[in-house]
Backbone bond lengths (Angstrom), bond angles and torsions (degrees), N, CA, C in turn:
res aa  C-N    CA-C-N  psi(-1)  N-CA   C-N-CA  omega(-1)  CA-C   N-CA-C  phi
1 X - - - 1.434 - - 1.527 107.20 -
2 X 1.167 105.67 124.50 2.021 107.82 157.14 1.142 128.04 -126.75
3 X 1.197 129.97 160.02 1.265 139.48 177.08 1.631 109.19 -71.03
4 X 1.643 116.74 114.28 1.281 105.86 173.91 1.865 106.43 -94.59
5 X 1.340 109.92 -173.60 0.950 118.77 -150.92 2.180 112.19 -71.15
6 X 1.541 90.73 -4.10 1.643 111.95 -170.74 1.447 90.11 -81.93
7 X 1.290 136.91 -18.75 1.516 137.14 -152.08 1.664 114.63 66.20
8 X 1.614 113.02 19.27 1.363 108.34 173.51 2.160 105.46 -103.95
9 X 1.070 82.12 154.15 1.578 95.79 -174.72 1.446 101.02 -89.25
10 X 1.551 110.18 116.51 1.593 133.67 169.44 1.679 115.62 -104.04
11 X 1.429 86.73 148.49 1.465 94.93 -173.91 1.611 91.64 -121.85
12 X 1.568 112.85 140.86 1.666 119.99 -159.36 1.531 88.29 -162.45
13 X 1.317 102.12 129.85 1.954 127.87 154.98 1.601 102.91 -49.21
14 X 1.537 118.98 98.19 1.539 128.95 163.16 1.352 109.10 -57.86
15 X 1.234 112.45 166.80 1.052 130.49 144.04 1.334 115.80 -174.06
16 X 2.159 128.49 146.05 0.882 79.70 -176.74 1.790 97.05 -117.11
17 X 1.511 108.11 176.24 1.705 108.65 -153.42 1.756 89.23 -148.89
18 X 1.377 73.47 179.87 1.732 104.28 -176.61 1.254 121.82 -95.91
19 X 1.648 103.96 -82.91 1.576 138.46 -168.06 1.542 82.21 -125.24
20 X 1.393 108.38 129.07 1.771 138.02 154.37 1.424 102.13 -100.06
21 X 0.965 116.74 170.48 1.858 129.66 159.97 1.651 98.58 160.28
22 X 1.644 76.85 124.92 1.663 103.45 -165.87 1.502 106.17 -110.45
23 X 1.473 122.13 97.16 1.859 111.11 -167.68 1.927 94.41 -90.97
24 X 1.773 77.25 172.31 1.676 94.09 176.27 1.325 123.72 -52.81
25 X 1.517 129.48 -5.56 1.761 119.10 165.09 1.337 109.51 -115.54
26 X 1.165 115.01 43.96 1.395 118.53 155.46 1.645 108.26 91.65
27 X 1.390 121.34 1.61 1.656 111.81 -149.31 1.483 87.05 -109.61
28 X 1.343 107.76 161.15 1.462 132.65 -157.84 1.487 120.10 -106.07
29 X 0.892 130.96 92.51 1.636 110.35 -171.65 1.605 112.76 -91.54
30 X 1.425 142.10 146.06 1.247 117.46 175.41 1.383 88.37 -116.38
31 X 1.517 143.80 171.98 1.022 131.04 147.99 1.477 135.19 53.98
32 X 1.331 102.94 20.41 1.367 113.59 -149.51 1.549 134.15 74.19
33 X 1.107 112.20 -7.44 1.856 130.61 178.61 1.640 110.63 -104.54
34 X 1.203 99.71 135.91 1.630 121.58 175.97 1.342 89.01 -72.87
35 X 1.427 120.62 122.01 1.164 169.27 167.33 1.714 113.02 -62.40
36 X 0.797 146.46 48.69 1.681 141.17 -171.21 1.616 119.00 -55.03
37 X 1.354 134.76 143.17 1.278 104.67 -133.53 1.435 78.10 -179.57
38 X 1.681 119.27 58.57 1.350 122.45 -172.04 1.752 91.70 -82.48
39 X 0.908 153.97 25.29 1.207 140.70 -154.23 1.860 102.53 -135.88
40 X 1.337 109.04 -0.58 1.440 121.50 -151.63 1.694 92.58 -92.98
41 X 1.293 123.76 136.20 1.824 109.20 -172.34 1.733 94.04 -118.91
42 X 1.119 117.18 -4.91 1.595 102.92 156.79 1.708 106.45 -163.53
43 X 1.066 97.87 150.79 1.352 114.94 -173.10 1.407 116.51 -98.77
44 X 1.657 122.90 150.03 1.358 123.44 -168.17 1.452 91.64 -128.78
45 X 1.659 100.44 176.78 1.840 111.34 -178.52 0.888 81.64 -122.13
46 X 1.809 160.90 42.43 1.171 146.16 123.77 1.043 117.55 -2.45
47 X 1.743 146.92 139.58 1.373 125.93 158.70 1.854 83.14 -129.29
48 X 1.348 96.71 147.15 1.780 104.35 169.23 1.907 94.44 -178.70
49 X 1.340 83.29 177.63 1.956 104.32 177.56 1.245 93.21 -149.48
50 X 1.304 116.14 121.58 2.014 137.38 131.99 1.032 138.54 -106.34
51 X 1.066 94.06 125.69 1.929 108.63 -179.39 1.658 99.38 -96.63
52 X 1.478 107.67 132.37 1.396 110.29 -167.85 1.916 101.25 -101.44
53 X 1.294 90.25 153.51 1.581 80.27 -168.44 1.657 93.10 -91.42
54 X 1.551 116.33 -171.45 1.755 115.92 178.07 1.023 100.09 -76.08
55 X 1.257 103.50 158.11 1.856 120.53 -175.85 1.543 106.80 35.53
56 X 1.261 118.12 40.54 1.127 102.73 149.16 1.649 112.51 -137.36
57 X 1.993 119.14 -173.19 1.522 107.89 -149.20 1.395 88.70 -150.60
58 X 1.078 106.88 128.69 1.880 123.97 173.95 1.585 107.67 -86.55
59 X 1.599 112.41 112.28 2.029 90.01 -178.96 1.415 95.39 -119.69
60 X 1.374 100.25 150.48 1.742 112.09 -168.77 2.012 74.43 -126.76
61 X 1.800 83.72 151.09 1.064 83.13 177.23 1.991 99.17 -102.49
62 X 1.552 121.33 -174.13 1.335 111.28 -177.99 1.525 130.44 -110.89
63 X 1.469 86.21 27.44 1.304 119.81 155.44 1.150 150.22 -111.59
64 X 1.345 96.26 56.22 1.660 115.57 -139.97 1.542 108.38 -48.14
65 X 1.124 132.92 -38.51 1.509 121.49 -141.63 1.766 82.94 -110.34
66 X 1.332 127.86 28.17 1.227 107.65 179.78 1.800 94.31 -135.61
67 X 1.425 107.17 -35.19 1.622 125.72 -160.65 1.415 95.12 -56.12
68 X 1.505 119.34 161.08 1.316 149.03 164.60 1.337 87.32 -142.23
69 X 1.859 78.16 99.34 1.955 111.13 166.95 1.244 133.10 -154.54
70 X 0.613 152.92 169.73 1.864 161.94 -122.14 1.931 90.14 -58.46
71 X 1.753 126.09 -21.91 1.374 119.66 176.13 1.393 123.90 -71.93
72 X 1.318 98.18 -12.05 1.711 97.42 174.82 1.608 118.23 -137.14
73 X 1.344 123.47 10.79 0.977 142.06 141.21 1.701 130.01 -14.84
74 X 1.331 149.81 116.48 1.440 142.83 -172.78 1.593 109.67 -40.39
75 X 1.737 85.01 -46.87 1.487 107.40 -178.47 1.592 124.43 -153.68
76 X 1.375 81.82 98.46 1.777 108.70 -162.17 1.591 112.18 -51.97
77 X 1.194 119.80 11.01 1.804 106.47 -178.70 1.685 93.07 -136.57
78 X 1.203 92.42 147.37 1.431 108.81 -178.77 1.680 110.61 -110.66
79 X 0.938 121.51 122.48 1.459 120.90 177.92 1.786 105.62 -76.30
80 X 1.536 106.72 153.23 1.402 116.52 -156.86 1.653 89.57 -78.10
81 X 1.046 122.13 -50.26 1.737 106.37 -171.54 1.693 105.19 -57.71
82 X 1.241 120.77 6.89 1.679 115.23 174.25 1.958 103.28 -99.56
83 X 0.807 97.44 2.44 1.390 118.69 -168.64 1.478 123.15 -78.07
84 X 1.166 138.42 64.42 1.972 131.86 -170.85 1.594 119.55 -81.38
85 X 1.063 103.88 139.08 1.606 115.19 -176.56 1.668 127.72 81.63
């Protein structure tokens, strides 16, 4: 769970990563690797790239094409001591 930027407490699928890059049909790259992501219930045409800094965590929510998450964020990475549970 973290605190997003509303002061409400969100719950978001961690992980932690490197290189993100999110292209225009929805597909995921991590690291350079297509990302599979059967768990995802709608898909967005987002396009962006993040590089995550250390100890810190990019959260997408898994609803992609609807979520307000770490992609549009001031400042998309959350450091782990902001981090509960």
């Amino acid at each position: 769970m973290i605190k997003d930027p509303n002061c409400k407490n969100k719950i978001y699928r961690v992980d932690e990563l490197d290189k993100i890059v999110f292209d225009d049909m929805g597909r995921v790259f991590i690291n350079d690797e297509v990302y599979r992501e059967s768990y995802v219930s709608s898909r967005s045409d987002f396009e962006g790239k993040f590089i995550v800094p250390e100890d810190c965590y990019f959260f997408v929510g898994d609803n992609r094409g609807g979520s307000y998450d770490a992609r549009f964020w001031v400042n998309p990475y959350t450091h782990k001591s902001d981090i509960k549970g």
